[in-house]
N, C-alpha and C positions, 0 to 999 in steps of 0.2 A: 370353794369358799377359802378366800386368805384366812391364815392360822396368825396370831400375835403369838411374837415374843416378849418380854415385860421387862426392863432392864433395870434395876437398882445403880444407881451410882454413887461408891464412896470417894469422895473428894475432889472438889472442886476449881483444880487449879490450871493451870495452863494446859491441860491435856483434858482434864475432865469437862471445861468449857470448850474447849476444839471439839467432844464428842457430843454433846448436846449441840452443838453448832450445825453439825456433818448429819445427825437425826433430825431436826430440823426441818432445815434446805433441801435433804435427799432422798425425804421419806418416799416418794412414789417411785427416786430408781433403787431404794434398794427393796422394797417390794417386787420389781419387775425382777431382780436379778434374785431373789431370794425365793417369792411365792409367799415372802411373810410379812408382817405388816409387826416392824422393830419399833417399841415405842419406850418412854423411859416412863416411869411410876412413881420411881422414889430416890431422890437426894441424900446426902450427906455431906455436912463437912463443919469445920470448926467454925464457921460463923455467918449465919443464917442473915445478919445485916449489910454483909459486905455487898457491893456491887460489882457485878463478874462480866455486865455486859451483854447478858441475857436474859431472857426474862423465863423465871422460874417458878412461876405462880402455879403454872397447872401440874405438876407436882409436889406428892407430900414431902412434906421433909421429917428427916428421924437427925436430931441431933447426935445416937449412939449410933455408929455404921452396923456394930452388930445388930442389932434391930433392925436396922435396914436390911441384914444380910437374912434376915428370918421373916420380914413379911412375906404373907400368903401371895400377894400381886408381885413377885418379884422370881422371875425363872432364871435370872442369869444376874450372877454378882459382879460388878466391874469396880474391881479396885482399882484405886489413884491416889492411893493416899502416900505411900511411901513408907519407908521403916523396916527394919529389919525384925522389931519384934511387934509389941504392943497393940496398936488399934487393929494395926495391918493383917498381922497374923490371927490375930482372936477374930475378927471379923470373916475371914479367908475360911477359918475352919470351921468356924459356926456357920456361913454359907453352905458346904459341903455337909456338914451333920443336919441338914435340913433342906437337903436335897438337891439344892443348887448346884448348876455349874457356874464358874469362874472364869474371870476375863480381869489380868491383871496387866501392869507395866511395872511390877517393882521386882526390879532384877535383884538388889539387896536380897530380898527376904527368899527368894528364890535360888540364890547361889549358897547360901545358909541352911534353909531348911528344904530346900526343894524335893530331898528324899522321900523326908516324912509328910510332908506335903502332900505329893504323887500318886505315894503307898495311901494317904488317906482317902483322897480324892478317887483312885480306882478302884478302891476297897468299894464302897459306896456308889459306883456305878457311875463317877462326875467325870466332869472333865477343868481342868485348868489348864486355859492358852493366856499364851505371853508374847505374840508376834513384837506387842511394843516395849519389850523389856530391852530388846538387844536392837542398836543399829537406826532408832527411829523407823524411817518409814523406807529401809530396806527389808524386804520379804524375807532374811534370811533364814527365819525358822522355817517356814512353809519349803522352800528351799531343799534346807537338809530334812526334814524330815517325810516329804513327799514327792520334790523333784529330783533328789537324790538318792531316793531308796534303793536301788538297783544296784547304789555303789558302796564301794570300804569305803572310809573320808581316807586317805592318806594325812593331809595335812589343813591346819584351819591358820589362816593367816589374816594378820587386819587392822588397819588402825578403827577404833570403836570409842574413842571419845571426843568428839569435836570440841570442846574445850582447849583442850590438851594441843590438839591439832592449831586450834585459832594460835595459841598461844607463841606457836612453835614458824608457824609461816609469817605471822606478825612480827617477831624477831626479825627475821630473816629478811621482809619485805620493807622495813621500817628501819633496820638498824638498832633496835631499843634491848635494853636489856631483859633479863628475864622477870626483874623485878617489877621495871617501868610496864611491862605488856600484861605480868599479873593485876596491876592496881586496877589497869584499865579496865582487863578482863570482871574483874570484880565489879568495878563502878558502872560497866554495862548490864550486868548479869546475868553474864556469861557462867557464872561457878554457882555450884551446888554451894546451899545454906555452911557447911562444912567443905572449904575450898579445898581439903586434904580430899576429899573421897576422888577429887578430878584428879589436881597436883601430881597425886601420892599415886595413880595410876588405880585406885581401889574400885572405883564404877566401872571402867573397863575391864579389870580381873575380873567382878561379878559377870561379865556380860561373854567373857571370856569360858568362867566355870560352867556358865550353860551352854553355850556351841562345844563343848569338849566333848558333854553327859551325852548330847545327841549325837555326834560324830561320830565317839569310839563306844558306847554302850556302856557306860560305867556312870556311877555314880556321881551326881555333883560335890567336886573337891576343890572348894576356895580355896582350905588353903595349904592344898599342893601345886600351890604357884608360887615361883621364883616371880617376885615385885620388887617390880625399882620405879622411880615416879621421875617427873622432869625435871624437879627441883635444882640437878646440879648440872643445866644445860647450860651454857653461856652463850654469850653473841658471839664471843671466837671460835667454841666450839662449831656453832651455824654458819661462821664466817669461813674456817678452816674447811669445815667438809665442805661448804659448797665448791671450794676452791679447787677441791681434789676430784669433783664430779658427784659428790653424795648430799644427797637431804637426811636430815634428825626427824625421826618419828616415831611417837611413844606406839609403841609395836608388838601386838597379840601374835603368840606363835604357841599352836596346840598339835601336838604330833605321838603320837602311841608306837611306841619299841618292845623290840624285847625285853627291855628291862623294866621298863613301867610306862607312864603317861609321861610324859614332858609338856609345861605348862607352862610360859612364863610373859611377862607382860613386863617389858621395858625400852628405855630410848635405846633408838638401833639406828644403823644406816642406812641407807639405800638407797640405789644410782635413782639420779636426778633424774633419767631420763624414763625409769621406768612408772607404770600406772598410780604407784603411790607413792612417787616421789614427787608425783604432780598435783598429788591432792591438796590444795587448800583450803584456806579456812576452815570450818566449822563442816566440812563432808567428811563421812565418814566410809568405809571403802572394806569390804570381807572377798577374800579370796577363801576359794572350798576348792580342794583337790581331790580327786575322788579315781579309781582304777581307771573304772569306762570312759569316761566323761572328760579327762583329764582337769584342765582347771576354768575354773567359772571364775567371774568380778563380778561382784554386787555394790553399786557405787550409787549414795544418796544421802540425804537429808538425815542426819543421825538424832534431831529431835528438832523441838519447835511445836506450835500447837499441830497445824496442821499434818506431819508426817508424822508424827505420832498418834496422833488421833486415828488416821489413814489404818494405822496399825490395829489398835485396837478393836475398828470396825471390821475388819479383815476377821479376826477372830469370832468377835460376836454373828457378823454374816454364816462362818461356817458351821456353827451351832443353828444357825437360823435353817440350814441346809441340810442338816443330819449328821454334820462329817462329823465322826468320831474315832478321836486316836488317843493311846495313850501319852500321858504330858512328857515324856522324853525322848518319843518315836517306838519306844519299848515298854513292856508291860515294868513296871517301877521293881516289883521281885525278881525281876532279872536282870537288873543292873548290876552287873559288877562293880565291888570296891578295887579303884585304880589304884594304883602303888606309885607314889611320886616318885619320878627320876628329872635328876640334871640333864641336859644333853652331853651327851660327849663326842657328839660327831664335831666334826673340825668345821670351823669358818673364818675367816677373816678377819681381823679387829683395827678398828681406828684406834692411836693411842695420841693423846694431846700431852705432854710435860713441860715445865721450864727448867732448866739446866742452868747449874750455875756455868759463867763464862769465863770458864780456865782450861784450859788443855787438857788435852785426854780424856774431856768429860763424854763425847758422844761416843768415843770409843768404848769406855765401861758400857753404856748402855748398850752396844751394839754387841757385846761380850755376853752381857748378860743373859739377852735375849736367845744368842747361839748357846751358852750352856743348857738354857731350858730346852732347845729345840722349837725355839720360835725363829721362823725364817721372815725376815722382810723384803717385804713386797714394794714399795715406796717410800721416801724419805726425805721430807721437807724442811728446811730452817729457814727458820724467816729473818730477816734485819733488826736490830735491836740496839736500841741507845739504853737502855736498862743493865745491871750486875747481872742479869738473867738471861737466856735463849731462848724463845718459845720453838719449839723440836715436834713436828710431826712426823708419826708413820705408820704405814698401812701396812699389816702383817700379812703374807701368804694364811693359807685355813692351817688353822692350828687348833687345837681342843682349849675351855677357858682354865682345865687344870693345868696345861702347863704355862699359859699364860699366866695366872695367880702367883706360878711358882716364881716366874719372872719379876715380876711385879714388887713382892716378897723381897728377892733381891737385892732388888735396885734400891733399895732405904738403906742397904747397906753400903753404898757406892760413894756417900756423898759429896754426890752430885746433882740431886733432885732439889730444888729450889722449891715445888709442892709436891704433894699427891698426883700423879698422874691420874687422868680420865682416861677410861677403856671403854670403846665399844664397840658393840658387835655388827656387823655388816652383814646383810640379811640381800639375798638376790630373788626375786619374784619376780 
């Protein structure tokens, strides 16, 4: 005898109608693939007259999600709503105090509260999956926390905001500034309701603090992340590195030392020729380094209805099947609190300056650099009808203290016509 599952669903938008789409259409294969007969019950979202595209009649609807999350017909709570606090979380926790397992995609509320979340959720016997918080409809959770379990993660590497990504190869591809490819990106909509949470690199650091917690065994720590967003990327800058053989990619780097967790989510380098230098558009791309296994690429759709949907059902299927694990790979009371650290191992840095154009000016900078103990590796000037030189250079690996120290410096030199741009060169 097929067993039902009963699915509540809170919020209704481009991922919540993908999943009602995908139940639907696919109810007899995911009965074959499950043994279970997945069906939805009850609705939620802010407004019962909108038109989403499908039709939602044979379902009740609760206009408060937490009511939704406590009907008696409802064994599995599928949030979609979004938010770091409010409906999101009260709804989230009233599911689990009432018996429910969880099936969300709000990486927010989850890089924030995901501790107490976890701890509450396996206290009570539940479970909370979030294959579609990180990556879209890349498996990477499933991933690390079950095709990788055999390994240490070494290192988690990734661009994880297609956004960001669109924004950055549109540059590049188009010739347009960062501002003309932003308006665009907006008036497509492309960017979260708050275009900083993309920008600013913050949806990716969420999405980042969870591949860490599962990775190295520690707790989720937003914010023992080093964040810098693409705001101050320019077309020269796109136009310089390609020049030099490197693409700009706002770029997740999580790696555990002796000294603590190293987190950090910002524009970085990297050869054009390699795997994610080649990503375009709106893909999104996670490499996982692991002892045995060495390195894996998980390369796909990082949202959209359909691969996130894809996502969610993944989760909801595996509850439909028995899997049960806890929500960080690890029982939540054994997660260790990580200790932020900077990296200090040496790499490489792009640096972009204009110089003003008088004698001796590249010499100080090239002075400079040698008192910190920053060696260069490449050194470009380009042609200039300006008072100014625009001066590239590719540093041999250096550590970014003593770069900073450089840096520092050079304001004393003057010979800097702006702020130099630094960045870090990342080889994958």
């Amino acid at each position: 005898m097929t067993q039902q599952l009963r699915l509540g669903i809170a919020g209704l938008g481009t991922v919540g109608t993908g999943v009602v789409k995908i139940i639907r259409s696919k109810a007899a294969l995911l009965v074959a693939r499950t043994g279970t007969d997945i069906r939805i019950t009850a609705v939620s979202a802010r407004d019962k007259t909108k038109d989403r595209g499908v039709n939602l009649s044979g379902y009740a609807w609760e206009d408060d999600p937490v009511a939704l999350a406590r009907r008696d017909d409802v064994d599995v709570f599928v949030e979609l709503m979004g938010g770091t606090d409010g409906p999101a979380r009260n709804a989230t926790e009233a599911a689990i105090a009432a018996g429910k397992d969880v099936v969300t995609a709000n990486k927010a509320m989850l890089a924030i509260h995901g501790q107490s979340l976890a701890k509450l959720a396996e206290d009570a016997g539940r479970l909370i999956r979030f294959e579609a918080a990180v990556a879209g409809g890349i498996p990477v959770i499933k991933a690390l926390t079950e095709g990788l379990a055999g390994n240490e993660i070494t290192r988690v590497i990734g661009v994880m905001n297609g956004s960001c990504n669109y924004i950055l190869t549109r540059m590049e591809n188009a010739g347009l500034s960062y501002e003309e490819v932003f308006a665009e990106a907006d008036g497509l909509g492309y960017l979260e309701a708050d275009p900083q949470l993309d920008v600013g690199g913050i949806d990716a650091a969420h999405k980042l603090a969870i591949l860490s917690s599962i990775a190295f065994g520690t707790q989720v720590d937003f914010d023992g992340i080093e964040l810098e967003g693409i705001e101050r990327v320019s077309i020269e800058d796109i136009r310089h590195a390609a020049d030099m053989g490197f693409k700009i990619k706002l770029l997740g780097v999580a790696q555990k030392t002796g000294r603590g967790l190293e987190q950090r989510m910002m524009p970085c380098l990297v050869p054009d020729t390699s795997a994610l230098g080649q990503l375009d558009g709106g893909t999104n791309m996670v490499v996982l380094e692991g002892d045995e296994v060495g390195q894996v690429m998980l390369r796909g759709a990082g949202a959209g209805m359909g691969p996130t949907a894809s996502a969610v059902l993944s989760d909801v299927c595996d509850i439909a099947r028995g899997v049960r694990l806890p929500t960080f790979g690890q029982p939540a009371a054994q997660l260790l609190k990580s200790t932020p650290a900077r990296s200090v191992l040496p790499a490489p840095y792009y640096l972009r300056m204009d110089l003003m154009d008088k004698p001796g000016a590249l010499a100080k900078v090239a002075s400079v650099l040698g008192n910190a103990g920053v060696s260069i590796d490449r050194m470009r000037q380009y042609g200039h009808s300006e008072h100014t030189a625009p001066v590239l250079i590719v540093t041999h690996k250096t550590t970014r203290s003593a770069l900073d120290e450089a840096l520092a410096a050079m304001q004393g030199t003057d010979v800097l016509a702006s702020t130099p741009v630094a960045l870090r060169i990342e080889n994958v």
